[in-house]
N, C-alpha and C positions, 0 to 999 in steps of 0.2 A: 885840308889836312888836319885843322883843328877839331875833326871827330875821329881822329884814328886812333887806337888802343898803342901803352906805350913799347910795347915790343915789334908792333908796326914801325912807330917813329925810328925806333934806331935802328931797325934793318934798311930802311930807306934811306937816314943818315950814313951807313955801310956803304950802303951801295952807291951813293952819290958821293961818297969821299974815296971808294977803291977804281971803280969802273967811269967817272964821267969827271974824276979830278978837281970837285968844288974840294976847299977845306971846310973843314969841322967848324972853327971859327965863319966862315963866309955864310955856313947856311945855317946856326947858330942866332947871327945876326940879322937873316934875314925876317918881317915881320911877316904874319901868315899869311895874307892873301901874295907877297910876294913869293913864298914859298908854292904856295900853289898853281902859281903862274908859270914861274919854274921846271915846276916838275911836268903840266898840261906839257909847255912847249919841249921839251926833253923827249916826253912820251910820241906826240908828233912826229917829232924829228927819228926815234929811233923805228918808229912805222912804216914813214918814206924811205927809211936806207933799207930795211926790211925786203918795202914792195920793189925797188932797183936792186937789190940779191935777187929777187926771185926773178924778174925781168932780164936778166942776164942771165941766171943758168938757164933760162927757156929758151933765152934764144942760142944759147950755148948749146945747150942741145939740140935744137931744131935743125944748127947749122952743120952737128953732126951725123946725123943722117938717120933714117930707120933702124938699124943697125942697134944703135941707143935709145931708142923709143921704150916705154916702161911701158906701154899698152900694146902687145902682142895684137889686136887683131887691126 
C-alpha cells in the first residue's frame, strides 16, 4: 500500500472505516506491511462470499426450473 497515491489512501481508509467497521485510529496505527496484509486478506474474504452469492443463486435457480432459465434454448 506504500505506493499508492494519496486520494487512493483515503478512499481505502473510507471504506474500511464505513463498510468493514475498522476505526480510523486502528488502521492509522497499523504499520504498512500490516496494512497490507489486512487488506490482501479482506479482499480474499470478500471474493469467497462473492463466489457462495453466486453458488447459491445457481443453484436457486437450477432448483427453480426451466421456467427461470436466462438461456432460452
Amino acid at each position: 500500500m506504500s505506493h499508492i497515491d494519496l486520494q487512493s489512501y483515503y478512499e481505502l481508509n473510507f471504506a474500511l472505516v464505513q463498510f468493514h467497521k475498522y476505526s480510523l485510529t486502528e488502521i492509522e496505527n497499523w504499520i504498512p506491511w500490516e496494512r497490507d496484509l489486512y487488506v490482501d486478506m479482506l479482499k480474499a474474504h470478500i471474493e469467497t462470499e462473492k463466489l457462495k452469492a453466486q453458488l447459491l443463486i445457481a443453484s436457486v435457480l437450477g432448483l427453480l426450473g426451466p421456467a427461470f432459465d436466462s438461456d432460452p434454448d
